[in-house]
C-alpha positions as CSV (number, residue, x, y, z in Angstrom):
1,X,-129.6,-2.8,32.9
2,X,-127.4,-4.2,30.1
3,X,-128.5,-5.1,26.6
4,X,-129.2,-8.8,25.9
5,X,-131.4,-11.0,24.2
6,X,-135.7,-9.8,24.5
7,X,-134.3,-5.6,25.7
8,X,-135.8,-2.3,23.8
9,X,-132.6,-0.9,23.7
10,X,-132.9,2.7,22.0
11,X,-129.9,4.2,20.4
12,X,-128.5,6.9,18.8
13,X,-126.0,6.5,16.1
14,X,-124.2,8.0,12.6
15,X,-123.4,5.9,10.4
16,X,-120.2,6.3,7.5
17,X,-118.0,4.1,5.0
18,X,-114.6,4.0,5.6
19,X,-114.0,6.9,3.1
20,X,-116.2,9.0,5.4
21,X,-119.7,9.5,3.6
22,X,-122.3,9.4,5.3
23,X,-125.2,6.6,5.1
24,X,-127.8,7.9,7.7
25,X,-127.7,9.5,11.1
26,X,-130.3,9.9,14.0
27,X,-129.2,12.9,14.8
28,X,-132.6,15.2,14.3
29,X,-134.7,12.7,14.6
30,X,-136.0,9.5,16.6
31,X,-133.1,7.4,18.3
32,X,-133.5,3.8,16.7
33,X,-135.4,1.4,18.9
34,X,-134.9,-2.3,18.2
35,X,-135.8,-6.0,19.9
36,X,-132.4,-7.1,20.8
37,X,-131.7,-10.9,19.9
38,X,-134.3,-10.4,17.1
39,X,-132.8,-9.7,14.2
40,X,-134.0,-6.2,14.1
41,X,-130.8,-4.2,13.1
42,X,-127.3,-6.0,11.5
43,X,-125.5,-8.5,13.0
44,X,-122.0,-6.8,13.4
45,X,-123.8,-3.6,15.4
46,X,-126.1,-5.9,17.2
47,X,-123.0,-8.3,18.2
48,X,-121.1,-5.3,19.4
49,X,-123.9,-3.4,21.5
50,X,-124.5,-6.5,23.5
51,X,-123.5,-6.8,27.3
52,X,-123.4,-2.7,26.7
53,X,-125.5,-0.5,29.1
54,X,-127.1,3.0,29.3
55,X,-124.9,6.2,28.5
56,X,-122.5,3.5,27.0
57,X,-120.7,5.0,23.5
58,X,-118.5,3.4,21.5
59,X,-117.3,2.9,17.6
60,X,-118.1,0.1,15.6
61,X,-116.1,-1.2,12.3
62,X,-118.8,-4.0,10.7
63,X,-117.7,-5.7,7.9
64,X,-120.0,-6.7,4.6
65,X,-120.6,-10.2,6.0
66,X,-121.7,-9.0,9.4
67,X,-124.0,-5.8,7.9
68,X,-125.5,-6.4,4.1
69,X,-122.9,-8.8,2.6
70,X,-121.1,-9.4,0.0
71,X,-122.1,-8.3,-3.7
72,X,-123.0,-10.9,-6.1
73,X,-122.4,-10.5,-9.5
74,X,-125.3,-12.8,-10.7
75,X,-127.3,-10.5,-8.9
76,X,-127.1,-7.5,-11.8
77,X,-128.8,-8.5,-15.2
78,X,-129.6,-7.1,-18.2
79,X,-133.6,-6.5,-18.5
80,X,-135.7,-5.5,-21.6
81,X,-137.0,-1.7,-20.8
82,X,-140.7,-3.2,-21.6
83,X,-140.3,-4.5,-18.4
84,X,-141.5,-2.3,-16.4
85,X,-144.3,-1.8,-17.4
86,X,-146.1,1.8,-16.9
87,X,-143.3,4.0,-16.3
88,X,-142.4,6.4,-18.7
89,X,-138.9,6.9,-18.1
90,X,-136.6,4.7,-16.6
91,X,-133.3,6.2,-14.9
92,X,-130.6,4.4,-13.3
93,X,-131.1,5.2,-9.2
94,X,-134.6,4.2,-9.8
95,X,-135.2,1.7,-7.6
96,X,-138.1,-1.1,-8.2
97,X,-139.4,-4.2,-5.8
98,X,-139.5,-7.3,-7.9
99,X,-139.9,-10.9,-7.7
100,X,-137.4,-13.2,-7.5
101,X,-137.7,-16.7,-6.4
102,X,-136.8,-16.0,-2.7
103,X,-139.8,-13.7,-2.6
104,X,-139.7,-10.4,-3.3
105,X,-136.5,-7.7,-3.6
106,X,-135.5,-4.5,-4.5
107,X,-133.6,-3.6,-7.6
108,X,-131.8,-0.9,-8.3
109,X,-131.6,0.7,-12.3
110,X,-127.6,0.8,-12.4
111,X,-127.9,1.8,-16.7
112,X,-130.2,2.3,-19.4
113,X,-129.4,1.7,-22.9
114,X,-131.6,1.3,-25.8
115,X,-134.1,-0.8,-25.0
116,X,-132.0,-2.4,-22.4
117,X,-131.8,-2.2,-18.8
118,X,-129.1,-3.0,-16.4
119,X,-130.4,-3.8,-12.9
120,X,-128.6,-4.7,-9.7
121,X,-130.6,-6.6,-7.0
122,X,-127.5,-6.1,-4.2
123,X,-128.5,-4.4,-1.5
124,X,-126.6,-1.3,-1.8
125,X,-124.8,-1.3,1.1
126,X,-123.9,-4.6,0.1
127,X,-119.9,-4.9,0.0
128,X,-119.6,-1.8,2.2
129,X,-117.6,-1.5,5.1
130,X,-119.3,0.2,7.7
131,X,-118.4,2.4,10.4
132,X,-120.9,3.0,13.5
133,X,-120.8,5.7,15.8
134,X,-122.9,5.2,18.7
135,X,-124.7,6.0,22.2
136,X,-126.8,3.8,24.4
137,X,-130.4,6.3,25.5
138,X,-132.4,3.3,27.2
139,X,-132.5,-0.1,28.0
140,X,-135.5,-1.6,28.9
141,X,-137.7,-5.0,29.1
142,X,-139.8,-5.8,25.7
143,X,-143.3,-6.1,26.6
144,X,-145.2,-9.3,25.7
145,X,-146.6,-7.7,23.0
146,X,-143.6,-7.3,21.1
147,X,-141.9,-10.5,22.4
148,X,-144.8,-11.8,20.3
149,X,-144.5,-9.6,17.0
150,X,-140.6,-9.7,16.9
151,X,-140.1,-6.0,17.4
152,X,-140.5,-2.7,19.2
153,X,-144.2,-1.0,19.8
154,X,-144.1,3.2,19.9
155,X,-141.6,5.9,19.1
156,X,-138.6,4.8,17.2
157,X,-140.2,1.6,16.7
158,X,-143.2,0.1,14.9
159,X,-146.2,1.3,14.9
160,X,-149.3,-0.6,13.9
């Protein structure tokens, strides 16, 4: 069965930047399970595993505007520490979900100063090249269920 639009296709995979660091990995734990077609994983990795099939392995170059984009400058702003409200002590790699007015988004604390704090709401892959290594473990027809909810049900999936 080959991967196309409305298949659970379960995967494993390792994940680096170009300069070799690793970002995440299956390996130890669930394969990733997604709704192909769906927008369940990136576009550059989704775009590449299609018309692929079980056992199937191959590497994957996906550039920023094909994974988490580019970066955008107006997206890091300076912030009064008073702020956030309730937390003692604010340290950049904190990371915070605020409101914006496309809904809500996380923010990462890049620098404190004084009273001041620097905060970047790129994503912080965003920019990144990324390199995937992967392997095909199943293929399979969604079930209604998760044609209706957009994603997959069970293990390496969502569960409700």
């Amino acid at each position: 069965m080959q991967i196309e639009e409305n298949k659970v296709v379960l995967i494993e995979y390792t994940v680096k930047t170009e300069e070799g660091v690793l970002v995440d990995t299956s390996e130890g734990n669930e394969p990733l399970a997604y709704l192909h077609g769906h927008r369940n994983i990136i576009p550059g990795l989704e775009n590449a595993l299609a018309g692929k099939k079980l056992d199937d392995e191959l590497s994957v170059n996906v550039q920023p505007e094909d994974a988490y984009g580019q970066r955008h400058d107006d997206l890091i702003k300076e912030v009064p520490a008073e702020a956030f409200q309730g937390v003692e002590k604010i340290e950049p790699g904190m990371q915070f979900h605020a409101e914006s007015p496309n809904g809500p988004q996380l923010i990462t604390v890049t620098k404190v100063e004084g009273e001041t704090v620097t905060v970047d709401g790129n994503h912080p892959l965003a920019g990144v090249p990324l390199n995937f290594d992967v392997k095909v473990i199943e293929v399979r027809d969604a079930s209604e269920e998760e044609l209706s909810h957009g994603h997959v049900h069970g293990p390496g999936g969502h569960e409700h």
